[in-house]
C-alpha positions as CSV (number, residue, x, y, z in Angstrom):
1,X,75.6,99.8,87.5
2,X,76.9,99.5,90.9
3,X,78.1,95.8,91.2
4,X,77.6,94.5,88.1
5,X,79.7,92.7,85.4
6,X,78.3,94.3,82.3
7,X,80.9,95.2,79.5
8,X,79.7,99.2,80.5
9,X,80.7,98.9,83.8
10,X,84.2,97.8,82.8
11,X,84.6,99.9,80.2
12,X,83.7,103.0,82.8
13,X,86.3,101.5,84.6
14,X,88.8,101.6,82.6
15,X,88.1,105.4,81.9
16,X,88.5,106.1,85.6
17,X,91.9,104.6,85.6
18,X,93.1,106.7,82.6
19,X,91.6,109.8,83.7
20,X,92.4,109.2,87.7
21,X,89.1,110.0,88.8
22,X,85.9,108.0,90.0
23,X,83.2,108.4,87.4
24,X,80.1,109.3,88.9
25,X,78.0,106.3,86.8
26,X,74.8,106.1,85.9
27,X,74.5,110.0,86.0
28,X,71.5,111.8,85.2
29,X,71.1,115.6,83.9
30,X,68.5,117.1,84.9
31,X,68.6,118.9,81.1
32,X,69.4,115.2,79.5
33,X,65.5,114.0,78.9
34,X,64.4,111.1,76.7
35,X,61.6,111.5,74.6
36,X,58.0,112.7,75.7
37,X,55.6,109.3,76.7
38,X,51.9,109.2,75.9
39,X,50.8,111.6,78.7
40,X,54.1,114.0,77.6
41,X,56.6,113.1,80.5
42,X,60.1,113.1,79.9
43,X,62.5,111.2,82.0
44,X,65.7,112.5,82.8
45,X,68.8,110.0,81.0
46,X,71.7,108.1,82.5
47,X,74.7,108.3,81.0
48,X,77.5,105.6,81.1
49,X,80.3,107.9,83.6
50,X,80.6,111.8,84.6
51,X,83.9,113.2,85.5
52,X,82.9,116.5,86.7
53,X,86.9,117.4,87.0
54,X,87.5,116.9,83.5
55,X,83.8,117.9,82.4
56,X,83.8,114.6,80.7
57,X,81.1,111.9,80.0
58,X,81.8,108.9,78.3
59,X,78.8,106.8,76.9
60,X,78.7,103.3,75.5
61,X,77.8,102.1,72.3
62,X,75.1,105.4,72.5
63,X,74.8,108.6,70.9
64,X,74.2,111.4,73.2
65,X,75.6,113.8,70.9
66,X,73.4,116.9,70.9
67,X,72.7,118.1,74.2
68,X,75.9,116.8,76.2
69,X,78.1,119.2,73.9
70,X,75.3,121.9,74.2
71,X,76.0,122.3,78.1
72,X,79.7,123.3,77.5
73,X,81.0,119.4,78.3
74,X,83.0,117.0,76.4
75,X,81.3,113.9,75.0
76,X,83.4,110.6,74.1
77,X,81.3,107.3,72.5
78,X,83.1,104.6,72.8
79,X,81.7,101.4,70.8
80,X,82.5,97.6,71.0
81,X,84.6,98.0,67.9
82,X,87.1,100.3,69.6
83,X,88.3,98.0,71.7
84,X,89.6,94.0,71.6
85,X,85.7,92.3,71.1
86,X,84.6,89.7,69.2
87,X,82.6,89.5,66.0
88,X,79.1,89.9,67.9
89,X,80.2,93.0,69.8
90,X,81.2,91.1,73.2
91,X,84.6,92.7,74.8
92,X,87.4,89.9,75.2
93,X,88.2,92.6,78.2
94,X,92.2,92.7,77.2
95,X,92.8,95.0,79.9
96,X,96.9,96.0,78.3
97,X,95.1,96.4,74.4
98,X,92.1,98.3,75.8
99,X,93.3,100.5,78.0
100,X,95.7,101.8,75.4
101,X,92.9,102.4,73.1
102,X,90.4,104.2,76.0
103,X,93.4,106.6,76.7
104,X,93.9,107.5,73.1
105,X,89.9,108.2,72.8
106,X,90.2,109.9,76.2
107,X,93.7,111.8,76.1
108,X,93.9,115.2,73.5
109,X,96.5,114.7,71.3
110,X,97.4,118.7,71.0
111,X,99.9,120.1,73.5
112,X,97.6,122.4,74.8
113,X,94.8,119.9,75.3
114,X,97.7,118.0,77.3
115,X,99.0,120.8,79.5
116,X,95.4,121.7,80.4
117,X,94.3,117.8,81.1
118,X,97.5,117.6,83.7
119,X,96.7,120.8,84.8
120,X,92.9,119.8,85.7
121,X,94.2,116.6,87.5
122,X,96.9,118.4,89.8
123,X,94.1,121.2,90.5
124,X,92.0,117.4,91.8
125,X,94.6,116.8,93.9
126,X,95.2,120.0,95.4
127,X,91.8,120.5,96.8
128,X,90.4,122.0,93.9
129,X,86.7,121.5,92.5
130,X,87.5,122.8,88.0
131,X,83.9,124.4,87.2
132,X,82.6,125.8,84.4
133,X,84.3,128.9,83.2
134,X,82.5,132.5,84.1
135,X,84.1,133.6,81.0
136,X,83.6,131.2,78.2
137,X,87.1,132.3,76.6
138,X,88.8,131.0,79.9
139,X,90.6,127.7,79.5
140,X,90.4,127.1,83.5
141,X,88.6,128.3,86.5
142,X,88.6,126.5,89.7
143,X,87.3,127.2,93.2
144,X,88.2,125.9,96.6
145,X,86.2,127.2,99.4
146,X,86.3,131.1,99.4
147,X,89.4,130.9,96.8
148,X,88.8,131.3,92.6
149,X,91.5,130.5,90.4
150,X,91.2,132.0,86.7
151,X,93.8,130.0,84.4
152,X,95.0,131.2,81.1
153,X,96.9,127.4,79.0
154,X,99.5,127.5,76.1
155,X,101.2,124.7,74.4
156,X,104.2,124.7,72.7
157,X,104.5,126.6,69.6
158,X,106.7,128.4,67.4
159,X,106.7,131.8,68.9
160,X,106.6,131.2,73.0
161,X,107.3,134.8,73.6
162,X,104.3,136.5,71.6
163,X,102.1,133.8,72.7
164,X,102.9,134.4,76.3
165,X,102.7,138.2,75.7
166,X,99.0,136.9,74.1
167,X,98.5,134.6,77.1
168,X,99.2,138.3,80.0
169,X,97.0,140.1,77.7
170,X,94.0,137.2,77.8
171,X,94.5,137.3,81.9
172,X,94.3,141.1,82.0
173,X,91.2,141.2,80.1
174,X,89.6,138.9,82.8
175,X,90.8,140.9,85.9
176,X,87.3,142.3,86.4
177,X,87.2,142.7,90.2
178,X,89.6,143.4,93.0
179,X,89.2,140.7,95.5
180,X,92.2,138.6,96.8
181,X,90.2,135.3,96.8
182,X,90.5,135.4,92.8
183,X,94.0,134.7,91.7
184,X,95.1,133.9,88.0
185,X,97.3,131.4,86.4
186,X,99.2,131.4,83.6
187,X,100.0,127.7,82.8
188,X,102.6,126.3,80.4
189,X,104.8,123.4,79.3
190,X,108.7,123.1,80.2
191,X,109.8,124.8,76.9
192,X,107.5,127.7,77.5
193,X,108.5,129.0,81.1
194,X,111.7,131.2,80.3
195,X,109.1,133.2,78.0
196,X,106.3,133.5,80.7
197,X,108.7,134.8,83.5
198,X,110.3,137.7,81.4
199,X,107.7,140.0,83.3
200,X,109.2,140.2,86.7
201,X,107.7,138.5,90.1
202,X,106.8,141.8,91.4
203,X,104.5,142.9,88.9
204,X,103.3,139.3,88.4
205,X,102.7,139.4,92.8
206,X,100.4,142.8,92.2
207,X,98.7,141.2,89.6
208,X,97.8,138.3,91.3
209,X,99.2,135.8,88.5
210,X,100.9,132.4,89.3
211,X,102.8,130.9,86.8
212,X,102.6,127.2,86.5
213,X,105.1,124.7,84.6
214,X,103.3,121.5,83.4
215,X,106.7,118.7,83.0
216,X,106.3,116.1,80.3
217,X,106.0,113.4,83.0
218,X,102.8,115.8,83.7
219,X,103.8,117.4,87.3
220,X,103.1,120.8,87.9
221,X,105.0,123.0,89.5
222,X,104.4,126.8,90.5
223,X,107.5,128.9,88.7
224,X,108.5,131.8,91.2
């Protein structure tokens, strides 16, 4: 797609803007495979953008919708009709209307969703590759060179202090070895932080938990 003018390439464009990350395009799993030919080979299938920080493919105007979600990553169709086009499907390409529309298929609406999303970008742009979880009940794991960063994410909710007393709990249960190169993270909206920092620096230190404040502008900051 490298090049070209079609309404896919824009649209993958657009994602990239929203999400503030290249899409690798025209990516091909090696577990994505179209349908056996006469002599039963399968080809492997592009898909429309890859963002391997957000685990994130986008396809357009196709369905891809069994296997993508299969192999733990999130799958977003987005058709002619969910942007500005015209009656036969063409995009007008109202960059304003349809960027507005990509970010509210793209962007989670829950305040969880959000915290981890900022989160994901700030561990981009620190250096940090976000890979698949080693324990599927982990919200965020991340690795940069010999380093391993195990994050726990809350929103805001009714009851920040049992939640984060929930959120310790979830981080201790996924301190399985004793290496320094693995640190965790406990990662929270503004409104949460005076809740996660009632257990004191010191134990956090010996623990090996960073606490993280995710701002409404979505900046991070580490919380001593």
């Amino acid at each position: 797609m490298s090049g070209d003018d079609s309404d896919e390439a824009y649209v993958i464009g657009l994602c990239s803007k929203v999400l503030g990350e290249p899409a690798k395009t025209q990516h091909r799993f090696e577990w994505l495979l179209g349908d056996p030919s006469r002599d039963g080979r399968r080809v492997m299938l592009p898909v429309g953008g890859y963002w391997p920080g957000h685990q994130l493919v986008v396809v357009y105007d196709a369905r891809r919708d069994t296997e993508i979600p299969a192999h733990g990553l999130r799958l977003v169709t987005i058709r002619p009709a969910d942007l500005d086009c015209e009656s036969r499907g063409r995009l007008r390409r109202n960059v304003a209307s349809d960027l507005q529309a990509i970010r509210r298929l793209l962007v989670p609406s829950s305040d969880e969703d959000w915290v981890t999303e900022a989160f994901r970008n700030w561990l981009l742009a620190e250096g940090w590759t976000p890979v698949t979880p080693t324990d599927p009940w982990a919200d965020v794991e991340a690795v940069r060179g010999a380093q391993r960063l195990i994050g726990e994410v809350k929103g805001t909710t009714s009851e920040p202090g049992t939640d984060a007393d929930i959120a310790y709990g979830q981080l201790l249960r996924r301190m399985t070895g004793e290496t320094d190169a693995v640190r965790y993270a406990l990662i929270v909206p503004t409104g949460a932080v005076n809740a996660v920092r009632r257990v004191p620096a010191r134990i956090r230190d010996q623990l090996r938990i960073d606490l993280y404040e995710v701002t409404a502008r979505g900046e991070v900051r580490q919380v001593s």
